[in-house]
NUROVEX-270952 format. One record per residue (C-alpha): residue number from 1; x, y, z. Coordinates in nm, 4 decimals. Layout:
BEGIN
+-----+----------+----------+----------+
! num !     east !    north !       up !
+-----+----------+----------+----------+
! NUM !        X !        Y !        Z !
...
+-----+----------+----------+----------+
***
This chain:
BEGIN
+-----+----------+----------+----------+
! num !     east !    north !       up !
+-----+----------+----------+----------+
!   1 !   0.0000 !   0.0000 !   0.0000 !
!   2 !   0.1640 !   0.3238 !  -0.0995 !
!   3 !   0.1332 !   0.5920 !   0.1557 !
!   4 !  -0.0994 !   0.7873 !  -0.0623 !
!   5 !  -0.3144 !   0.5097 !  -0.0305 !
!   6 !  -0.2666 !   0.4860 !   0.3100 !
!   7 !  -0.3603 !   0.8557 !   0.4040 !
!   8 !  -0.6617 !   0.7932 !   0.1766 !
!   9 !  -0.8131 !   0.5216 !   0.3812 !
!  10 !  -0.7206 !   0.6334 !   0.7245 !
!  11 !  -0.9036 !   0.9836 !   0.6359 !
!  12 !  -1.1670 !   0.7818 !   0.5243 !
!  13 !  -1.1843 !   0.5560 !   0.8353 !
!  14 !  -1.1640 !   0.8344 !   1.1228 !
!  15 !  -1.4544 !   1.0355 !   0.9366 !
!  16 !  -1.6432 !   0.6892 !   0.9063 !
!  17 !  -1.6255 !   0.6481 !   1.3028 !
!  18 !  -1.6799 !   1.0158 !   1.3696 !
!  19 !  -1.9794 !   1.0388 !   1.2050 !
!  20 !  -1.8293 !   1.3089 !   0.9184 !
!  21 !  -1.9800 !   1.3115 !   0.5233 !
!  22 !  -1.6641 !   1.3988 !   0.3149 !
!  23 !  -1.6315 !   1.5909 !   0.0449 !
!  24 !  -1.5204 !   1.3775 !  -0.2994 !
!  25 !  -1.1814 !   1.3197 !  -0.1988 !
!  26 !  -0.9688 !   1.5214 !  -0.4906 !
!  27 !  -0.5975 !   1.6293 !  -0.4727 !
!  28 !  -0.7236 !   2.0090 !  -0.5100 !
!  29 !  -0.9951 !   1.9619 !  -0.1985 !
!  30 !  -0.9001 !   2.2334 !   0.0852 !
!  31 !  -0.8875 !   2.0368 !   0.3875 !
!  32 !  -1.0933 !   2.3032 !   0.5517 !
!  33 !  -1.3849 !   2.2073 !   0.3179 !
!  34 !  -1.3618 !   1.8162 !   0.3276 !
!  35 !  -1.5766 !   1.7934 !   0.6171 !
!  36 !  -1.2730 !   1.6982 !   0.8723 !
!  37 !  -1.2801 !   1.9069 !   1.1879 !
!  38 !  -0.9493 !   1.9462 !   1.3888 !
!  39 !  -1.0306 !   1.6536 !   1.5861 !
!  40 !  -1.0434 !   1.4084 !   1.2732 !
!  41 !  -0.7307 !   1.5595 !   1.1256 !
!  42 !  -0.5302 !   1.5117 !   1.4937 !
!  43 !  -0.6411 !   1.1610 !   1.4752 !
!  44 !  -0.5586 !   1.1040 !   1.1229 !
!  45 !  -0.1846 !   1.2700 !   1.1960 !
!  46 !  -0.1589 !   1.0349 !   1.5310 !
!  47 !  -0.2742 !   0.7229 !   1.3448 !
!  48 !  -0.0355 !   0.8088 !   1.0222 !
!  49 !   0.2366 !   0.8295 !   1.2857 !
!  50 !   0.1621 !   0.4819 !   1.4439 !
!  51 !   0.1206 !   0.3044 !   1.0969 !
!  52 !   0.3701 !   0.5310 !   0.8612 !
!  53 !   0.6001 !   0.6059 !   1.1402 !
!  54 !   0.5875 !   0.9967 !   1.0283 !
!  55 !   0.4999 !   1.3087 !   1.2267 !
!  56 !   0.5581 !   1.5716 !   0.9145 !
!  57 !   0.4697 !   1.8189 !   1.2076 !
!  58 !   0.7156 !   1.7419 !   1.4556 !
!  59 !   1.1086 !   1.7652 !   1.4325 !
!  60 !   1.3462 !   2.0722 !   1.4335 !
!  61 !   1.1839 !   2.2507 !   1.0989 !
!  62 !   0.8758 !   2.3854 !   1.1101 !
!  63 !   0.6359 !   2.1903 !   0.8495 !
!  64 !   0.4025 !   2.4310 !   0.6356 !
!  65 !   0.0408 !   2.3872 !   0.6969 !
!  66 !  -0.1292 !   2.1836 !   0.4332 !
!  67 !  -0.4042 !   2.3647 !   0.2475 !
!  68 !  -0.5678 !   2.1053 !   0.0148 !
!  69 !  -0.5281 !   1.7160 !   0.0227 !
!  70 !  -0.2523 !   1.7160 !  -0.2411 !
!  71 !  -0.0294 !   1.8978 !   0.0312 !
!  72 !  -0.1484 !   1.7113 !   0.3071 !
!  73 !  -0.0347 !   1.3857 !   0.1454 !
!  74 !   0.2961 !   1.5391 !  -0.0168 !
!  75 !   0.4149 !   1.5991 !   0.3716 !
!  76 !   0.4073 !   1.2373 !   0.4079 !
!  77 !   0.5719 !   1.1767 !   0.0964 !
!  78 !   0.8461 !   1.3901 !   0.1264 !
!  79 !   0.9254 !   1.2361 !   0.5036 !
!  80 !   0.8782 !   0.9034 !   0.3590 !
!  81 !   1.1777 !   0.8700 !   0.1152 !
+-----+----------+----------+----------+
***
C-alpha cells in the first residue's frame, strides 16, 4: 500500500467512526472544506504516525500547513523517502 493510499483510507476511516460526510476526496480539496474538523485531522496525523512512522509536524523545521489534500499527502511523501 503506498502511503498515498494509506492517508486515503485512514481519512476515510476516522470520518467513518466520527460520524463526518466527506467531500469527494480530490488532490485540489481544501482540507478546511472536506468535512474533517481538527479533531479528525489530529487523529488522522496520530494514526499516520503509528502506521507510517511519520509526524511531518514534529522535528526541528517547522512543516508548512497543508491547504488542500494534495499537500497534506505530499508531507508524508516527502518524510517518507
Amino acid at each position: 500500500m503506498t502511503v498515498r493510499e494509506t492517508i486515503i483510507g485512514e481519512i476515510q476511516s476516522v470520518a467513518a467512526n466520527q460520524g463526518k460526510t466527506l467531500a469527494p476526496l480530490t488532490d485540489g480539496l481544501p482540507l478546511l472544506e472536506s468535512g474533517l474538523d481538527s479533531l479528525c485531522i489530529a487523529i488522522i496525523v496520530a494514526v499516520l504516525d503509528d502506521k507510517l512512522g511519520i509526524d511531518p509536524f514534529s522535528g526541528a523545521t517547522e512543516a508548512p500547513f497543508p491547504v488542500t489534500l494534495s499537500d497534506f499527502i505530499a508531507l508524508y511523501e516527502a518524510k517518507s523517502v
